[in-house]
N, C-alpha and C positions, 0 to 999 in steps of 0.2 A: 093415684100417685104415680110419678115417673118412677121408672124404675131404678134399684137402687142397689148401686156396685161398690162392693167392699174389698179393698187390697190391702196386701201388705208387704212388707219383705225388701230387697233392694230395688234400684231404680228401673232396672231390669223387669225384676220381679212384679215391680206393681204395676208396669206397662204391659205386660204380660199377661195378668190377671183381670186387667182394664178391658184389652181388646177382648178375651175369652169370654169375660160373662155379656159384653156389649158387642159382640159379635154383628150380628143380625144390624144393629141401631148404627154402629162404624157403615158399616158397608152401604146402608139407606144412605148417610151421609154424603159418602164421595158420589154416588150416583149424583145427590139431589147438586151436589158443585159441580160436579161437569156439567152441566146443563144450565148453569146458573154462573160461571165463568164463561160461556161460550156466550151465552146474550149478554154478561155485561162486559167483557172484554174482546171478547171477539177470539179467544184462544181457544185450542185444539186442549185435550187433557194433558197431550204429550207435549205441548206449548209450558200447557200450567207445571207440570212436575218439573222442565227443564228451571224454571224461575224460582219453583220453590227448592231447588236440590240449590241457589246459590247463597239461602239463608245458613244451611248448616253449617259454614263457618262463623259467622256470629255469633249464632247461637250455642254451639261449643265453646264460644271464646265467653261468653254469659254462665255457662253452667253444663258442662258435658253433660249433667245427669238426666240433663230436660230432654235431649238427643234419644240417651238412653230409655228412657219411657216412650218417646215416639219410636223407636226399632222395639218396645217391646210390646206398644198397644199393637204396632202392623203385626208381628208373628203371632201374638193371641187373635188378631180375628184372621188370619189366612190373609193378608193386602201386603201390597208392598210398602216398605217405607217410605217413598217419596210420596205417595197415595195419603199417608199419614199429613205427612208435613205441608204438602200441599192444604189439605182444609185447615190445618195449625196457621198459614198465613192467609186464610182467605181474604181477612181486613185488608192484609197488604194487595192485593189482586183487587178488589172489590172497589176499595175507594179511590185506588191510583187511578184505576181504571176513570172514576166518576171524573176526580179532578183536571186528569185527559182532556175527559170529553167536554168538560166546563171552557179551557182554557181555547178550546177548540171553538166550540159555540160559540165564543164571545171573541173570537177572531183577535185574540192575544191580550183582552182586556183584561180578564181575570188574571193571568200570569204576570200583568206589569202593572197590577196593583190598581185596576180600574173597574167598573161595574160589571156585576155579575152577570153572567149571559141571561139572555130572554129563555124563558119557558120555561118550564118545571119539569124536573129527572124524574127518573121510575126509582130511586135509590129508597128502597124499605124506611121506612122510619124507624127509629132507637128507643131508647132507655129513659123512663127518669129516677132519677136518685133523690136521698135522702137523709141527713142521720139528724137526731132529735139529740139534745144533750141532755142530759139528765135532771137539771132542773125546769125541761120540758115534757118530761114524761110523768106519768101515771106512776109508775110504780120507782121513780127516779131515779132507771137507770137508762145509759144511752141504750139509743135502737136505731140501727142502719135499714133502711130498704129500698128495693126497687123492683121499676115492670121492669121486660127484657121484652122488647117488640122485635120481633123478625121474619123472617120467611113462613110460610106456613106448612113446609116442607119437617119445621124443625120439630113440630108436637109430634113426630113419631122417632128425632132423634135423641131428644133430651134424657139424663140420667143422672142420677146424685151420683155424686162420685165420693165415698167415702175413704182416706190415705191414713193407715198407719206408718209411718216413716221410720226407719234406721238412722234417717243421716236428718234430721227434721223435725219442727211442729206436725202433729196430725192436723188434718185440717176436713173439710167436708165444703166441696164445691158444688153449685147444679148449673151444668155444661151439656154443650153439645158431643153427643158420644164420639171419642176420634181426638177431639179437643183436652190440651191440661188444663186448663182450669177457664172460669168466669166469675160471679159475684159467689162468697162465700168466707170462712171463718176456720179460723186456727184455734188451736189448744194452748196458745199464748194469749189468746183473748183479739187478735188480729182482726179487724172485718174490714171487707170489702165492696165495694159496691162498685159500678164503671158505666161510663157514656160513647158510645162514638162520636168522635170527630172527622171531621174536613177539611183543608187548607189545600191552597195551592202549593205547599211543602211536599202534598204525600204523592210522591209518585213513585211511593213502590222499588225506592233504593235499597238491597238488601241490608238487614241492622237487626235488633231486636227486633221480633215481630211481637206485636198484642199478647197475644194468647201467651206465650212467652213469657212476657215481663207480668200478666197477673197470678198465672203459677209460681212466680219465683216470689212476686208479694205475700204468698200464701204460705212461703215458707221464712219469713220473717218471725225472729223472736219479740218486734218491738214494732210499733210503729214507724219508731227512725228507721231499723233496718230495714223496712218496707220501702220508706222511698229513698233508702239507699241504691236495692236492689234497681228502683225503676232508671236511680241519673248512671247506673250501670254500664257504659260503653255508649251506642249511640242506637237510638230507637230508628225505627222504619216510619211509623205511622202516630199519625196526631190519637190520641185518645184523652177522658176524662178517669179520673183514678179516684176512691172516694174514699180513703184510709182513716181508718179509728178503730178504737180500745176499748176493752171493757174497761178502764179506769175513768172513761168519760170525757174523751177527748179524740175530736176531730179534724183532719185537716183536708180541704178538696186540690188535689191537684191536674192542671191544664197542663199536657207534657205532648209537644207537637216533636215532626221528627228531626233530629242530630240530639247534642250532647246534654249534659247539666244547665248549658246555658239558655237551653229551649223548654224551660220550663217554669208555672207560673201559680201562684197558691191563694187560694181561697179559707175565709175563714166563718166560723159559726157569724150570722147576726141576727139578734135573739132569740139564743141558741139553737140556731136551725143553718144546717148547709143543706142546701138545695141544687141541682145541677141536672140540666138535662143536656142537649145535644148542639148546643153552639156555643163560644167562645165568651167567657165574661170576666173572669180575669185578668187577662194576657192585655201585651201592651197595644197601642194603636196601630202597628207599623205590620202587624198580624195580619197576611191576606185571608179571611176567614171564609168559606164555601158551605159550610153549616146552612145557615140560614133559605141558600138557594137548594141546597140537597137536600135539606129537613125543613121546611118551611111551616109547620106544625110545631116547631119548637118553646120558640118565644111563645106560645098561647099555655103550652101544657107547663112552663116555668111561674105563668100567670096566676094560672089555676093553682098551682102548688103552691103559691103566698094566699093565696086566698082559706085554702084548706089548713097552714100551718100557722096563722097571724098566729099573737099575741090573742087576740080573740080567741080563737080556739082553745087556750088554756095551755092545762097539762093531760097531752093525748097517751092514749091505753094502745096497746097493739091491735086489740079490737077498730079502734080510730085510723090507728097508720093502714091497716089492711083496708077498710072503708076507704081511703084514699087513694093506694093502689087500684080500688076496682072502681073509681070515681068512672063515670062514662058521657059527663058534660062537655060537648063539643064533636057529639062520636060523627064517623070513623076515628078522626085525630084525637083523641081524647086520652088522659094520662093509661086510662084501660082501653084498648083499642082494639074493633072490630074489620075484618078483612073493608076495604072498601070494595061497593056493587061497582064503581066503575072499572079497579081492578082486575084483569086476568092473568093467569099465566104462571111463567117462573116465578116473578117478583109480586108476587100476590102475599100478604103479608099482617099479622095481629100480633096481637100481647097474646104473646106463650107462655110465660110465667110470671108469676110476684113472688116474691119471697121479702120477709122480714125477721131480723136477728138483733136477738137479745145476748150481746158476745160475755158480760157476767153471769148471764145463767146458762150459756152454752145451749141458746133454745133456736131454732130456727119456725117458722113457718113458712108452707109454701104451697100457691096454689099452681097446680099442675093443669095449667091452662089459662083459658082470657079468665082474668080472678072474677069478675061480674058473674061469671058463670059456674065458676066448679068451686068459689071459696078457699078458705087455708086449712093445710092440715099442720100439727104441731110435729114434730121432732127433735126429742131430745136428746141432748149431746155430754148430758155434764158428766157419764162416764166413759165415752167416747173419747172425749176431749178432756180429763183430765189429767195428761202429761206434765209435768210443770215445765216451764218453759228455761229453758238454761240461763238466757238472763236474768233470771228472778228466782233462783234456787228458794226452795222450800228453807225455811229456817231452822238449825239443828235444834234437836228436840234437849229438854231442859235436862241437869247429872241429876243422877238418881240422890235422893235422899233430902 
């Protein structure tokens, strides 16, 4: 099992207690990004932190408290705060950088809405998502899940992050230690799931950065105010967002970077959302880089109609994890192994699966390529039983 950090207190406080017990796993992290910014952007670290000190105004202008957790994860593990914030925009650094280089390759083609450059990038491959609606489930409640494919630097960062809140849903995330949040689940019944994206849009304008807007999903009492939080000022970078309820309702949202206006929604079709790492939503006029950066995409979205038909039935968690650790197609496969032709920085596998039951407050997660290490269960229902302020408990009945 990753290891597994429990806070509480104010924003301060929980960033505090964050870097302190993730001490060691924070510090792996910024190492493993300098060196991991340097080959894909070509930046010095003192490069990387001048870029990322020019998000903290956004991001205060989103949520000072998000600020405050990254000045208190940096003083819990001894780093500085830009060191912090720095791996908090990696995506922005990471894929501005690709799309760069894309528009570069292809000698202005890609930027003016013409074909993709020739070759294929070293950019890690991603995520796929999932959530099952309940009259697709085994036991008929929804279940959200997904792999998290990444660097392979990350099996020794990763950590549950579990938040008791003063100002907030609690919630339980599994992120890269350093990082406020990734896929995970609130005490309002909230879950999450999420994809990278690509477009000739991201080039790394300071805005909401990622990591950012899914921590602040995480603190949503509803699903509306989930993607409230996301059309929230103006994003940085393209991402996928996979928002649903324990009441049994899902919605996928495509949110590339600027305003409310840049964004694009997907819905159950029978009763399965599905979402891996390029664009299927969004309109035509979309310069989309997905496909030339993720080129393994469309097959593992294939596979994932195949494993969820109508055929399939009504699947058990036991099922949805079988499907997480599917290895049809491997290296690229929904469960994904380093590739032999791979070395180096950008050497790269499914790090985790996790799946979540947000009515029973249950998670599952395998801490590692799931084909190999399996799921462990985690449960949440006294963790996570705050009632969530929208949905006040009901006064209890007059005596007599």
């Amino acid at each position: 099992m990753y290891p597994i950090i429990r806070v509480s207190g104010t924003a301060r406080e929980r960033g505090r207690r964050y870097g302190e017990q993730a001490r060691d796993r924070v510090r792996r992290s910024i190492a493993a990004y300098e060196e991991v910014f340097r080959h894909e952007a070509g930046w010095s670290w003192e490069r990387v932190r001048a870029e990322a000190a020019a998000f903290r105004a956004p991001i205060a202008a989103h949520g000072a408290k998000y600020l405050e957790e990254i000045d208190g994860i940096a003083e819990g593990a001894g780093v500085d705060p830009l060191d912090v914030l720095a791996i908090n925009v990696r995506t922005e650094v990471m894929f501005a950088a690709k799309a760069r280089r894309a528009a570069a390759a292809g000698d202005g083609a890609a930027g003016a809405g013409g074909a993709a450059p020739a070759g294929h990038p070293t950019l890690p491959l991603e995520c796929s998502s999932l959530a099952l609606m309940p009259e697709r489930t085994a036991a008929g409640r929804l279940l959200v899940a997904q792999t998290w494919d990444w660097l392979v630097h990350s099996f020794d960062t990763v950590v549950v992050l579990e938040a008791q809140q003063d100002d907030g849903p609690d919630f339980v995330t599994v992120v890269e230690a350093g990082l406020l949040a990734k896929t995970g689940l609130n005490s309002a019944g909230v879950a999450l799931a999420t994809n990278a994206l690509v477009t000739t849009d991201d080039l790394g304008r300071p805005g909401l950065p990622y990591h950012v807007a899914l921590r602040s999903i995480l603190d949503a009492e509803t699903v509306s105010d989930g993607l409230a939080a996301l059309l929230r000022g103006e994003r940085s970078s393209s991402a996928n967002y996979l928002l649903a309820h324990e009441d049994g309702v899902a919605v996928d949202v495509e949110a590339l970077p600027g305003d409310q206006t840049r964004t694009f929604l997907g819905y159950p079709e029978d009763g399965v959302v599905l979402h891996v790492n390029h664009l299927t939503w969004t309109d035509a006029t979309v310069r989309d880089l997905s496909l030339w950066a993720m080129p393994d995409s469309p097959f593992r979205l294939a596979r994932l109609r195949q494993l969820t038909g109508r055929a399939a039935g009504r699947l058990s968690v036991e099922d949805v994890q079988a499907i997480l650790a599917d290895e049809r197609m491997s290296p690229y496969a929904i469960c994904c192994r380093p590739d032999p032709r791979d070395a180096g920085v950008l050497r790269w596998a499914t790090i985790l699966g996790v799946v979540i039951d947000p009515a029973a407050r249950q998670l599952w997660l395998a801490s590692g390529i799931p084909a190999d290490v399996g799921f462990e269960r985690l449960d949440y229902a006294g963790f996570l039983s705050k009632p969530s302020a929208a949905r006040p408990a009901a006064p209890a009945a007059p005596a007599g």
